[in-house]
LOTIDREN-472050 format. One record per residue (C-alpha): y, x, z; residue in one letter; chain. Coordinates in steps of 0.2 Angstrom, whole numbers, plus 5000, padded with zeros to 4 digits. Layout:
BEGIN
     y     x     z  rest  kette
     Y     X     Z     A      A
...
# end
This chain:
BEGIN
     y     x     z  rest  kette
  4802  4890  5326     X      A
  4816  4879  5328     X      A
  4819  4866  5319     X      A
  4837  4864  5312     X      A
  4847  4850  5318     X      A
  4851  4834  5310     X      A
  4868  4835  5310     X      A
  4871  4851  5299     X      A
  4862  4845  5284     X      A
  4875  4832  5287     X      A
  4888  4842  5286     X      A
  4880  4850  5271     X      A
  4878  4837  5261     X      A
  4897  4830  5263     X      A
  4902  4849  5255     X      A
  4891  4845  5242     X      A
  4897  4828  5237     X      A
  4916  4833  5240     X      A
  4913  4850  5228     X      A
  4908  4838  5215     X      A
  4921  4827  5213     X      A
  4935  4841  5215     X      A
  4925  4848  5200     X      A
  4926  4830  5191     X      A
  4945  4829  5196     X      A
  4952  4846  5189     X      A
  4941  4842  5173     X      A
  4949  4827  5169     X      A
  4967  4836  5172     X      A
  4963  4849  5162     X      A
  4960  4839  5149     X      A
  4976  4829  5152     X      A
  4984  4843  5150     X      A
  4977  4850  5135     X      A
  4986  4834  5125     X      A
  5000  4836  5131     X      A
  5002  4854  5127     X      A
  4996  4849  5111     X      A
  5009  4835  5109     X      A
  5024  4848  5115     X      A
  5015  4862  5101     X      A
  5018  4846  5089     X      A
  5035  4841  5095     X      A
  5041  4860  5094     X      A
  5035  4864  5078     X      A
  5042  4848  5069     X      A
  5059  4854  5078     X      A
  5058  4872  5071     X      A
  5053  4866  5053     X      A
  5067  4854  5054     X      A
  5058  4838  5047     X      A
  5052  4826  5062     X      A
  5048  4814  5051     X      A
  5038  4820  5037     X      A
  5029  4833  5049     X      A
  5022  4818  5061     X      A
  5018  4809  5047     X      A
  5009  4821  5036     X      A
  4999  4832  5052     X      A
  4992  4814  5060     X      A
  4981  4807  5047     X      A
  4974  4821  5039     X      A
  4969  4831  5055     X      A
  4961  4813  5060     X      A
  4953  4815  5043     X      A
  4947  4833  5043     X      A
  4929  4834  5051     X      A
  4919  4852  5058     X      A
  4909  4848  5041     X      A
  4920  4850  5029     X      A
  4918  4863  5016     X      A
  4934  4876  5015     X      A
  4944  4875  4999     X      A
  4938  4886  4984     X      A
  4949  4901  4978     X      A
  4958  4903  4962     X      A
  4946  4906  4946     X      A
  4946  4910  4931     X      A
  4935  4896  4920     X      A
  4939  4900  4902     X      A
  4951  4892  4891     X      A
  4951  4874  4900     X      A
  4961  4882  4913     X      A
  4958  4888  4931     X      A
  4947  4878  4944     X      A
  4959  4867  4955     X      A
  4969  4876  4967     X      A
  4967  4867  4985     X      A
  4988  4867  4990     X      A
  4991  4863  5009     X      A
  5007  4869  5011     X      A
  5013  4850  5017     X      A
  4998  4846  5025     X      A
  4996  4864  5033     X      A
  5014  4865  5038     X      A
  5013  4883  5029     X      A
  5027  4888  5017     X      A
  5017  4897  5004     X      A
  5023  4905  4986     X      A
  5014  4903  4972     X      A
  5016  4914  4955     X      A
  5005  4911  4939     X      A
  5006  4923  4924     X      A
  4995  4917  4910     X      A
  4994  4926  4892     X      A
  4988  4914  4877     X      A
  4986  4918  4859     X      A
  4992  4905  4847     X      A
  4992  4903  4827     X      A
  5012  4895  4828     X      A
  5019  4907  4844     X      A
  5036  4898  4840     X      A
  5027  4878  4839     X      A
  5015  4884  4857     X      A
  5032  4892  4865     X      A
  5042  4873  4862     X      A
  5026  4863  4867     X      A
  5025  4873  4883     X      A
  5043  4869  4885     X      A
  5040  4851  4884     X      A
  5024  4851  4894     X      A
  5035  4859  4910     X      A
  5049  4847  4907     X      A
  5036  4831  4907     X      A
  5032  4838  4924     X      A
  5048  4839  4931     X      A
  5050  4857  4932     X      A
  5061  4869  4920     X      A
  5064  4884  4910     X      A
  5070  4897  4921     X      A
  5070  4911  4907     X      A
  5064  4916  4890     X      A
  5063  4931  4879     X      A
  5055  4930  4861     X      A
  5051  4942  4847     X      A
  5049  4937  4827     X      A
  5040  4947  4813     X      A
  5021  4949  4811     X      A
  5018  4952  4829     X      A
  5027  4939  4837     X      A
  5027  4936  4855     X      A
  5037  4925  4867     X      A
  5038  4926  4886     X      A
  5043  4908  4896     X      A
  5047  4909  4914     X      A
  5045  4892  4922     X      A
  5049  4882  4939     X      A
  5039  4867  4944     X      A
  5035  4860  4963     X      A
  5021  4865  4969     X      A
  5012  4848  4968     X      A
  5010  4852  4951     X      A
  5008  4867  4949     X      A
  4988  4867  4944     X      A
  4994  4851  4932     X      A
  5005  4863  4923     X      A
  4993  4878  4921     X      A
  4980  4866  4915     X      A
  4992  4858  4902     X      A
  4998  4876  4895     X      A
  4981  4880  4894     X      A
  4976  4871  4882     X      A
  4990  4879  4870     X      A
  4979  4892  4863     X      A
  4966  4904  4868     X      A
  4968  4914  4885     X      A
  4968  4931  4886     X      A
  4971  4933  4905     X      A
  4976  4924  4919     X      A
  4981  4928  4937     X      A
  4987  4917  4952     X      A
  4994  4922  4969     X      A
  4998  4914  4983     X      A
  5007  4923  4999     X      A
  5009  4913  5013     X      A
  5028  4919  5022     X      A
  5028  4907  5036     X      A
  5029  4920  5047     X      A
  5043  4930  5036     X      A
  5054  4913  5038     X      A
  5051  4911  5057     X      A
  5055  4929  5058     X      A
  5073  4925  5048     X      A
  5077  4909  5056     X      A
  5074  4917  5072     X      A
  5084  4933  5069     X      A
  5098  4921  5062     X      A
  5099  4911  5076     X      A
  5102  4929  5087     X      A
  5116  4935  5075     X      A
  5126  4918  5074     X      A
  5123  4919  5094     X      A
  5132  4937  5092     X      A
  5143  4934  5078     X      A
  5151  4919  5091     X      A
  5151  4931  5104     X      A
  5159  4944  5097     X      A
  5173  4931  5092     X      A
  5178  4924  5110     X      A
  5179  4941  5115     X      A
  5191  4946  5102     X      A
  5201  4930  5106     X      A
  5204  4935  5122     X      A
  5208  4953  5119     X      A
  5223  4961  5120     X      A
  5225  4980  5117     X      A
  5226  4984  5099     X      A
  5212  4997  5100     X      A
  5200  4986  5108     X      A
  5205  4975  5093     X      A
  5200  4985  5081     X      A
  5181  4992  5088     X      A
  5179  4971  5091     X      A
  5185  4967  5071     X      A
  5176  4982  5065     X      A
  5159  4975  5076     X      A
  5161  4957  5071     X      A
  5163  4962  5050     X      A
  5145  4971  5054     X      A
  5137  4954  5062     X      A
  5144  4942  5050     X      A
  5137  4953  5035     X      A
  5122  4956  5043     X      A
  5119  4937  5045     X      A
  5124  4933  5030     X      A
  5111  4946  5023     X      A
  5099  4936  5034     X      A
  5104  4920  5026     X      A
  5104  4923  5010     X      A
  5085  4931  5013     X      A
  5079  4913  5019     X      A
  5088  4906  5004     X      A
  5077  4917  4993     X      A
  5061  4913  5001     X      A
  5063  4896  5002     X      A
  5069  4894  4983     X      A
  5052  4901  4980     X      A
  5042  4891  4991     X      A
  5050  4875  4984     X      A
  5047  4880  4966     X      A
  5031  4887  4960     X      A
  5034  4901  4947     X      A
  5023  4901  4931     X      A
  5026  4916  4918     X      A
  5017  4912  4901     X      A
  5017  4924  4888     X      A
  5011  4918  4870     X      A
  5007  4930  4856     X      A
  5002  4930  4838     X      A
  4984  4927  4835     X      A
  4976  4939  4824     X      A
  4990  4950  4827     X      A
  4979  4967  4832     X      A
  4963  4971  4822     X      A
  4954  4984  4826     X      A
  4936  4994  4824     X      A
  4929  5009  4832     X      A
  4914  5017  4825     X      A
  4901  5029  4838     X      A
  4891  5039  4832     X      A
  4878  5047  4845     X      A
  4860  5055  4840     X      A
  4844  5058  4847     X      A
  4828  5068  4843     X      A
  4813  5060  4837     X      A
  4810  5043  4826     X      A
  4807  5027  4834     X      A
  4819  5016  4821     X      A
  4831  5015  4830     X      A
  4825  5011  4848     X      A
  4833  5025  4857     X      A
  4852  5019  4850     X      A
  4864  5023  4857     X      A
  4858  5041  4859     X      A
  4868  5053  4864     X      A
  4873  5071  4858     X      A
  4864  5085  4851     X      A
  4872  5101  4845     X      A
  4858  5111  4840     X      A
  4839  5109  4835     X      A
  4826  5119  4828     X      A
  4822  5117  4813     X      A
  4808  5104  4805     X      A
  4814  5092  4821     X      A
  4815  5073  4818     X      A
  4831  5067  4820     X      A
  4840  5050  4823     X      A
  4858  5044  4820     X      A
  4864  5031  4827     X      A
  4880  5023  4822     X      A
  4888  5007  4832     X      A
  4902  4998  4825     X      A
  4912  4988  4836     X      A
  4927  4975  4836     X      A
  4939  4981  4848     X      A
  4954  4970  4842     X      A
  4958  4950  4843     X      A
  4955  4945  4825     X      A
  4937  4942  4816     X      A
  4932  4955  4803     X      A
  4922  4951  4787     X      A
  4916  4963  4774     X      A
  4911  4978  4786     X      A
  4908  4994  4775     X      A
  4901  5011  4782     X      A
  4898  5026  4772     X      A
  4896  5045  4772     X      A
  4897  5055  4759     X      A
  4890  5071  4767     X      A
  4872  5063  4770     X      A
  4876  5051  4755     X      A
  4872  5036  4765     X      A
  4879  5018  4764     X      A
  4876  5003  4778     X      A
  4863  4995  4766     X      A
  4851  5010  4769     X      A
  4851  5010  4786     X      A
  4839  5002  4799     X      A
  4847  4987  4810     X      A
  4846  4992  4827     X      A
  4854  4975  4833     X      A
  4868  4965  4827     X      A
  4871  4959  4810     X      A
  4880  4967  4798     X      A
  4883  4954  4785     X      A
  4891  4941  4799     X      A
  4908  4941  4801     X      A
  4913  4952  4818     X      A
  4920  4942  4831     X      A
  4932  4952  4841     X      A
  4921  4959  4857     X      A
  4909  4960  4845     X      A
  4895  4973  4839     X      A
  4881  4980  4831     X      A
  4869  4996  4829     X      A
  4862  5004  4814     X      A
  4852  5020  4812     X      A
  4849  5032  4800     X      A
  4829  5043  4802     X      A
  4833  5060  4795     X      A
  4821  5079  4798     X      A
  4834  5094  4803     X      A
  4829  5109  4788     X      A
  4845  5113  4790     X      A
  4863  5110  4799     X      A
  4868  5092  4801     X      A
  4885  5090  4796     X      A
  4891  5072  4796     X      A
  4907  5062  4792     X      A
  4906  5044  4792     X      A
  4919  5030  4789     X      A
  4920  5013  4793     X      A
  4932  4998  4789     X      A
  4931  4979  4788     X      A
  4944  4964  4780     X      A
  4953  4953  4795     X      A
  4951  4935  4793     X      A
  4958  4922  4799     X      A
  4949  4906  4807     X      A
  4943  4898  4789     X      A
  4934  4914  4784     X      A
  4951  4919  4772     X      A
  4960  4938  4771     X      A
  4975  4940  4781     X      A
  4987  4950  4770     X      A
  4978  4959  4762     X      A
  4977  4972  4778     X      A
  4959  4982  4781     X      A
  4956  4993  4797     X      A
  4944  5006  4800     X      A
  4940  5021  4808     X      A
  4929  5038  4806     X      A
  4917  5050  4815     X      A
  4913  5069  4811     X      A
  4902  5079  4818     X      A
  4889  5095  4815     X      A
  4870  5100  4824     X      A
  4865  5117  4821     X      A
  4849  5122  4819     X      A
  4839  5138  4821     X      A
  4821  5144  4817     X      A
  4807  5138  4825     X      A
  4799  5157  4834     X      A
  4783  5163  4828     X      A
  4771  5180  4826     X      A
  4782  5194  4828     X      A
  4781  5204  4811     X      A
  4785  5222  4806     X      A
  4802  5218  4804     X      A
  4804  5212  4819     X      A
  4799  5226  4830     X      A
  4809  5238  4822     X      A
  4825  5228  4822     X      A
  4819  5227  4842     X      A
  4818  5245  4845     X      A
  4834  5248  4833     X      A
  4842  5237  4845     X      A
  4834  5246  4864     X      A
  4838  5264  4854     X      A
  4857  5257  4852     X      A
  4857  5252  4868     X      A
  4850  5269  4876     X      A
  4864  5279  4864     X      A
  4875  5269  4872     X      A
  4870  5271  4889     X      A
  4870  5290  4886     X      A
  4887  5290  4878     X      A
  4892  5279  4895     X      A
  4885  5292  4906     X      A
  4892  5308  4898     X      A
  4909  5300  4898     X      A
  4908  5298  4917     X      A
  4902  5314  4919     X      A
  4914  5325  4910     X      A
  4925  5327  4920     X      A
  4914  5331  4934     X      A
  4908  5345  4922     X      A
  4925  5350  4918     X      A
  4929  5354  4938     X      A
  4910  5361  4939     X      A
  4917  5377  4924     X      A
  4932  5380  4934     X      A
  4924  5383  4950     X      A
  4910  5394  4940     X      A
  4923  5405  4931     X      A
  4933  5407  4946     X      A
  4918  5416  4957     X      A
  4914  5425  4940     X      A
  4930  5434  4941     X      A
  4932  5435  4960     X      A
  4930  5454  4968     X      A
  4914  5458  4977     X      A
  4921  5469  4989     X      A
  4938  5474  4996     X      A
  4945  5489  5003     X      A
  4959  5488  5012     X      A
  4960  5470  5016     X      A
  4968  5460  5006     X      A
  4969  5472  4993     X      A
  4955  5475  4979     X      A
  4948  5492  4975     X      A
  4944  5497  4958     X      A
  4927  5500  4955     X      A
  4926  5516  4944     X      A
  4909  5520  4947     X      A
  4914  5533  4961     X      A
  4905  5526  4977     X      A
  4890  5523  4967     X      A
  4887  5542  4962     X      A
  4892  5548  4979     X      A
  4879  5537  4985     X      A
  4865  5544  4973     X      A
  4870  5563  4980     X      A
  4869  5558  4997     X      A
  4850  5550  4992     X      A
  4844  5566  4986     X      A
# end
């Protein structure tokens, strides 16, 4: 075998050496590259947002900042009265333009004191009231629209949380970044036409060409203004975050519901709530159950239940869960049960009602709610030893059914029958034999003694 010469694992080795730092070389323009992409993306983006200044100063620090281990921001949630947890806003730091809406509904004791403090709350942050519609009387509501920057928005829903107990609360964002873009881009297009449409009318002459150019032209400019007055819109709402807050009467909708449900068999009360039974036989165990609950906003004292067709009251029955004897706090319930045997059809018609109060325990004018359930089970015999009795009302019953039957098939058959009696009657009357054809020949007893001569 030959060996290989010296000279081509030089050459070979050269290849290598040169490969690799070609390979080094376009790496380190690459990256080169890269940052100056990156810069032009920067510069581009501080042109189309049209705040050099603020944009280069805001992006560089923070993106500095920002590490592959930082945990993402938590979205909006709902933590009880105290508020909301605080909502991460990037819109400055992102360089997204994002609108946020808040609509928060708080009870209050005063609706007309909680409706000015909120007032004053928004102004102390700056921000305004953008509208307002209130309602007096017994129920009174009021409903506050207000505007305030985005830096404080979480602030501000703090703050009016605090004014009474909340009810419900929901926060959006929606980010129209690229809604703007889109505007700002299709702007830019319609002032290029709008311009154009212009020197061409300068220039023209004939009056019909005029007319098709001013015609044109009146479309353009409406369309662009339709355009502007659309990025005007959006970004009046991404400068100003928008907070509806509704404030109603506290204790302003009692309310109890009563369920009654039923199951068979004793077990005090275990099995509540049951379900429903609509008939038994007779001698069965049987359980009520009965679950009184607060379906309205105000606490209810003085919970009464009675039913005068079972001539029961709430004191005799069993406690299933709950008490009774506490005042009911709106969500609120409890379950009691009534044991009973079935000798004989359950009918049932229970009430319920209960005093509002208000928070020290005292009647709220002299109102009461309540609510009632009716019902019936029907029951039957348990089955035993067929008697006497009981077979002959069986066979009155099969002989019924076989008369009936009969009577059934004897209508269907008649008129069968009826066709059946013609057909009879007809051959009855129908001449055996014929003499001239088609013509019958009387039989007077002639051919037959002719035949009798002619036999002897």
């Amino acid at each position: 075998m030959r060996a290989t010469p010296r000279p081509l694992w030089r050459i070979t080795a050269l290849l290598l050496a040169f490969a690799m730092v070609a390979a080094a070389c376009a790496s380190s323009d690459s990256n080169e590259t890269g940052d100056t992409v990156s810069g032009e993306s920067l510069d581009m983006l501080s042109y189309n947002r049209g705040d050099d200044s603020n944009l280069s100063a805001t992006i560089g620090p923070d993106i500095e900042a920002q590490s592959p281990t930082s945990e993402p921001p938590k979205s909006d949630e709902f933590t009880g009265n105290a508020g909301i947890e605080p909502a991460v806003l990037q819109t400055d730091v992102l360089g997204r333009d994002i609108i946020y809406v808040a609509q928060l509904q708080l009870s209050a004791s005063d609706v007309a004191q909680a409706s000015r403090e909120a007032s004053r709350i928004i102004q102390s942050l700056g921000g305004f009231v953008f509208g307002q519609q209130s309602q007096g009387g017994a129920n009174a509501t009021s409903t506050l629209t207000f505007k305030v920057f985005p830096k404080d928005f979480q602030e501000a829903l703090d703050r009016l949380g605090t004014l009474g107990d909340i009810r419900n609360q929901t926060i959006s964002a929606d980010d129209v970044t690229e809604r703007i873009v889109d505007l700002e881009s299709r702007i830019i297009t319609a002032q290029a036409s709008v311009a154009r449409l212009q020197s061409f009318l300068a220039e023209a002459t004939d009056i019909n060409t005029i007319a098709t150019l001013e015609k044109q032209l009146l479309e353009r400019e409406t369309q662009l203004e339709t355009l502007r007055g659309q990025l005007r819109t959006l970004e009046d709402q991404v400068a100003l975050a928008t907070i509806v807050v509704t404030i109603v009467q506290k204790n302003s909708a009692p309310s109890i519901d009563l369920f009654v449900t039923h199951y068979e068999g004793h077990n005090t009360g275990v099995s509540c709530p049951g379900g429903e039974l609509f008939r038994i036989e007779q001698e069965t165990p049987v359980t009520i159950c009965y679950e009184i609950m607060n379906t309205g906003d105000t606490t209810l004292a003085d919970v009464e239940l009675i039913d005068a067709t079972l001539d029961i009251e709430l004191d005799e029955l069993t406690l299933v869960s709950g008490d009774p004897t506490a005042p009911l706090q709106p969500g609120d319930s409890f379950i009691v049960a009534h044991e009973m045997v079935a000798n004989e059809n359950i009918r049932f018609n229970t009430s319920v009602s209960a005093t509002p109060v208000d928070d020290d325990g005292e009647p709220i004018g002299g109102r009461t709610v309540g609510d009632t359930d009716s019902g019936i089970i029907t029951t039957f015999e348990p089955e035993g030893i067929p008697t006497f009795m009981d077979g002959l009302a069986a066979s009155l019953e099969v002989f019924v059914a076989v008369m009936l039957y009969a009577v059934l098939l004897l209508g269907a058959a008649l008129p069968f029958l009826g066709v059946a009696l013609v057909v009879w009657l007809v051959w009855r009357r129908w001449p055996r034999r014929s003499g001239v054809a088609g013509s019958p020949v009387p039989d007077n007893g002639v051919e037959d003694d002719a035949a009798e001569l002619v036999d002897a």
